[in-house]
C-alpha positions in Angstrom: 80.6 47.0 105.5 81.2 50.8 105.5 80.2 52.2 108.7 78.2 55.6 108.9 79.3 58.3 110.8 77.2 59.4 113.3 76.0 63.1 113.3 78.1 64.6 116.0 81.2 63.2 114.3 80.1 64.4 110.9 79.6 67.8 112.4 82.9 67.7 114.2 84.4 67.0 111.2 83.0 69.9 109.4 84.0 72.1 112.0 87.8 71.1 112.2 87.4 71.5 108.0 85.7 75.2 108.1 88.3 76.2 110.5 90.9 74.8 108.2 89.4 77.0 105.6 89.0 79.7 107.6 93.1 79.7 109.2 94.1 79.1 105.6 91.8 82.4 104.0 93.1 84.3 107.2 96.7 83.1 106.4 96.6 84.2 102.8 94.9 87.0 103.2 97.0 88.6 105.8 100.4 88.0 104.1 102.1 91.0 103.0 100.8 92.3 99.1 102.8 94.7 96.9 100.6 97.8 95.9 101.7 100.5 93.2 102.8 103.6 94.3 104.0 105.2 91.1 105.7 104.4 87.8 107.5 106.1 84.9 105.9 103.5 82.9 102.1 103.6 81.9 101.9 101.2 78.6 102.0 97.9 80.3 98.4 97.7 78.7 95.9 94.7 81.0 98.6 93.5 83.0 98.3 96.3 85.3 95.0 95.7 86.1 95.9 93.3 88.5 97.9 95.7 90.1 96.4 97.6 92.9 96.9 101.3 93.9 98.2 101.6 97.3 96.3 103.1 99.6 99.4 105.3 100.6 99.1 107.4 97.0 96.0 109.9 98.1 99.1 111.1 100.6 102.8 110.1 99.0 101.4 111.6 95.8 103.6 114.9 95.8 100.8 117.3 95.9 100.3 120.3 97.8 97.7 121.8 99.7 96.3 124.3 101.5 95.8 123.2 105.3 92.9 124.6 107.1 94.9 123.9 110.8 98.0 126.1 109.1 99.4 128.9 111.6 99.0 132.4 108.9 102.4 133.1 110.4 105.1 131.8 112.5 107.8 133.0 114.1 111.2 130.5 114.1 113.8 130.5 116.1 116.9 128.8 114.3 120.9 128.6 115.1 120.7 131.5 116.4 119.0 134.0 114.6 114.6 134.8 114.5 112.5 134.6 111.4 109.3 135.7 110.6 107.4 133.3 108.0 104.5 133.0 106.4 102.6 130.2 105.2 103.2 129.0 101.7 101.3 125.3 101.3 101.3 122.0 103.0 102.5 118.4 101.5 102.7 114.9 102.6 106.8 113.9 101.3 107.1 110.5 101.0 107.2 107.6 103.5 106.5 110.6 106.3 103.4 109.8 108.6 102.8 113.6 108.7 102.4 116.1 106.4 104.9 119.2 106.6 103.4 122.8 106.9 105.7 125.2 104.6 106.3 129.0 105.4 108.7 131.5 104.2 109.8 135.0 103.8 110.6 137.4 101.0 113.8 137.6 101.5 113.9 132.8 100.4 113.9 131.4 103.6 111.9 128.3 104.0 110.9 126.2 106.6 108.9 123.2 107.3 106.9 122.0 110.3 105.4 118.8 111.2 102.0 119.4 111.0 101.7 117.0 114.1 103.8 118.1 116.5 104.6 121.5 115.2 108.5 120.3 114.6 111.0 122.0 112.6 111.5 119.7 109.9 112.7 121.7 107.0 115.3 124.2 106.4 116.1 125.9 103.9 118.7 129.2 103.8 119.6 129.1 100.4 118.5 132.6 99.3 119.0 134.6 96.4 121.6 136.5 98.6 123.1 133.4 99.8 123.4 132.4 95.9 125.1 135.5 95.1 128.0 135.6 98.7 128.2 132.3 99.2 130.4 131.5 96.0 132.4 134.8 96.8 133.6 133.0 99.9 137.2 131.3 100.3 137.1 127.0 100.4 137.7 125.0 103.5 140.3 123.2 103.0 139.5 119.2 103.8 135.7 120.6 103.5 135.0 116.6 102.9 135.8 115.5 106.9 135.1 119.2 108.0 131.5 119.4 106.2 131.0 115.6 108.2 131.9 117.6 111.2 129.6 120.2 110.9 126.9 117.9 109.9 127.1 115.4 112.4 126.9 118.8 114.8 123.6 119.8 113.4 121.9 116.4 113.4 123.2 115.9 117.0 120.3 118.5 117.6 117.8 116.5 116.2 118.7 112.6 117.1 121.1 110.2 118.9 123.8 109.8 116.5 124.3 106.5 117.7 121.2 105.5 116.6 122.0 106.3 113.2 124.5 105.1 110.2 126.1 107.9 107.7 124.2 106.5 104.3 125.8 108.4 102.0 127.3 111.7 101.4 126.5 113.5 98.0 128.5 116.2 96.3 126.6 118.8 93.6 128.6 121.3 92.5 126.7 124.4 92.5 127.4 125.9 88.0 124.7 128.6 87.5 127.3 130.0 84.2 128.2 126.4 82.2 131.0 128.8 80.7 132.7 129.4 84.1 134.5 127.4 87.0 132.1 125.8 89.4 132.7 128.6 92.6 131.0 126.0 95.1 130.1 123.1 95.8 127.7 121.0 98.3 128.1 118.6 100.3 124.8 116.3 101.7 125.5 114.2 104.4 122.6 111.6 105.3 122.2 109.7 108.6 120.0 106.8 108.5 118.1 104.8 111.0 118.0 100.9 110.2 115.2 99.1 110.5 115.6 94.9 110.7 118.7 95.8 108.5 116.9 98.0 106.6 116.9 101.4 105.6 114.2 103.5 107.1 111.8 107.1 107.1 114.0 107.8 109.9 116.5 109.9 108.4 118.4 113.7 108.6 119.9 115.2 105.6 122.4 117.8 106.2 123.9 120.2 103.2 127.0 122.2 103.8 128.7 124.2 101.6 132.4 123.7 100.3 132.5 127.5 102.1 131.9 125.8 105.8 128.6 126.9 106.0 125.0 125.2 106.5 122.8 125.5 103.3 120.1 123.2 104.5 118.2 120.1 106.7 115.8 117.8 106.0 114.2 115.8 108.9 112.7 112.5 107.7 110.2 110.6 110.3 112.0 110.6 113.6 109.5 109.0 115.5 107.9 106.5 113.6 109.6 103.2 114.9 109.2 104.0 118.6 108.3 100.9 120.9 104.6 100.5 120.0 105.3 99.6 116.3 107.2 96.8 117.5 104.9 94.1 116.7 103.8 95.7 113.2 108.1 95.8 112.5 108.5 92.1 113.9 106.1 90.7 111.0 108.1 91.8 108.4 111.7 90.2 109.8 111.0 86.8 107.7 109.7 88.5 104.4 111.7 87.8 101.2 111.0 91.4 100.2 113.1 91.5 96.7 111.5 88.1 96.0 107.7 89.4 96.8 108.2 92.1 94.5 110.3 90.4 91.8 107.6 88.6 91.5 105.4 91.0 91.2 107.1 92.5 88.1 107.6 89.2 86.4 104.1 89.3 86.4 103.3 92.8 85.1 106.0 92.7 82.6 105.7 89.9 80.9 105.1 91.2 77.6 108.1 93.0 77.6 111.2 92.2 75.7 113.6 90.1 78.2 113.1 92.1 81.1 115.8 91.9 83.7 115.0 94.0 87.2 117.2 95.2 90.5 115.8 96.8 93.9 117.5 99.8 94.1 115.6 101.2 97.6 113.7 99.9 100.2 112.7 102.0 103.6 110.6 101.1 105.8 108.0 103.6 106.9 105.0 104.5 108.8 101.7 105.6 107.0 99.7 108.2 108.1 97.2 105.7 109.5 99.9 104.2 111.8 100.1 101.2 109.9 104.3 99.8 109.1 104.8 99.5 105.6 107.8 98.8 103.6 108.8 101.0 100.5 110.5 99.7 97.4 112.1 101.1 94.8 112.6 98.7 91.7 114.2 99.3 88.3 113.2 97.7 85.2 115.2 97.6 82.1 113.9 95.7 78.8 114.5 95.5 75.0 112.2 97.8 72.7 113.1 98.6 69.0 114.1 102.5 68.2 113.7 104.4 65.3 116.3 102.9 63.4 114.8 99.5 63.8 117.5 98.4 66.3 117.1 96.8 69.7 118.4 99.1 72.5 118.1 99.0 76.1 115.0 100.9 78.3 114.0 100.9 81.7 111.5 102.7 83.8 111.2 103.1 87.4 108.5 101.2 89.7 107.9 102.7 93.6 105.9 100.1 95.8 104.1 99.7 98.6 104.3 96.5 100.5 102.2 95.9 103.4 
């Protein structure tokens, strides 16, 4: 004979089941999502509606603005030498928690401040007079290890080198006349803070010239992985990132023709709320038929946010 469970068991039991329920909502609903920041795509037809817009596009949405909190002018001290700027228009840049106040003169020079702390976080000397002496000017020999040199010696003012890996070093050879020799070229040297092996929107970019000379710096998010953020950086150390958003594409693409996809970036970064979130940059490349009826490769270009 079946025995009947008495009511305070019964109602034990339901509460050990609701908080079951309740662990395992809390469980899935806190695990990291992938949210669409932008695509060079926009036919994918219903499947992006399942797709949500991050949060993070009403700021990393490359618009400008005018900012009421905006200095008219400024005066900047830099390497040396004083400038007097005014304002131009302010922009959130991507994976920055701030948004970077622009001034400049009429003479080209631009700078950017961090709207936050009121940090020089932008240069920019690459004047219609430095176009037109600049090119004039005799190479450095070795400019490669040199331009390294002088870059390392400018970001030294900004961070702890040690802190930070060389990414990657561009060259851009600098052809206004297609019909003539290029008469310079420059040289971007990136340092890069890692986050859990990672890439991150801690970053200085440093252009020299193949004439020895600084042309510009870009300051990423220096202070965005500072000891507070720990716990936020921690919960994404087990995350199959590639996977999560992999997956996500599978699932948004399916109508495609063979699809095949690669991760080409991932930074972390920190939000303008102060919330950690992880920034991925994914290719996808499918079949589509052209206009002489053959199959030929495309691809577009998806940025997420994963959080």
């Amino acid at each position: 004979m079946k025995r009947k469970l008495n009511f305070k068991t019964a109602t034990l039991l339901s509460i050990i089941v609701c908080l079951g329920l309740l662990i395992l909502f809390r469980i899935l609903n806190d695990s990291p999502k992938c949210y669409l920041l932008s695509s060079s795509y926009s036919n994918l037809g219903g499947n992006m509606s399942s797709l949500k817009v991050a949060e993070e596009y009403k700021w990393w949405n490359g618009n400008s603005f005018s900012s009421p909190s905006a200095e008219s002018t400024l005066y900047v001290k830099f390497d040396g030498k004083s400038y007097n700027v005014d304002y131009i228009y302010s922009r959130y840049n991507n994976y920055n928690s701030f948004a970077t106040d622009y001034y400049g003169n009429t003479r080209g020079v631009t700078f950017g401040i961090n709207s936050n702390t009121g940090e020089l976080v932008y240069i920019n000397l690459k004047t219609s007079s430095f176009f037109r002496s600049e090119p004039k000017l005799e190479d450095v020999d070795n400019i490669k290890e040199t331009g390294k040199e002088l870059a390392e010696k400018y970001a030294s003012m900004y961070i702890d080198l040690s802190d930070y890996i060389l990414y990657n070093t561009r060259r851009s050879p600098y052809q206004p006349d297609r019909t003539q020799k290029t008469k310079m070229v420059f040289y971007t040297y990136t340092f890069v803070k890692k986050i859990n092996n990672e890439c991150s929107s801690a970053y200085i970019s440093v252009q020299i010239t193949s004439k020895g000379n600084l042309a510009s710096i870009v300051i990423g998010d220096l202070n965005a992985f500072s000891d507070q953020y720990t716990k936020q950086i921690d919960s994404f150390k087990d995350l199959d990132i590639d996977n999560l958003v992999i997956s996500e594409l599978k699932s948004i693409t399916k109508e495609l023709d063979s699809p095949t996809f690669d991760i080409t970036n991932k930074y972390y970064a920190l939000n303008p709320e102060g919330k950690i979130v992880i920034c991925v940059t994914a290719k996808c490349s499918y079949y589509i038929i052209n206009d002489q009826n053959e199959r030929e490769w495309a691809s577009f270009i998806y940025e997420f946010v994963v959080k």
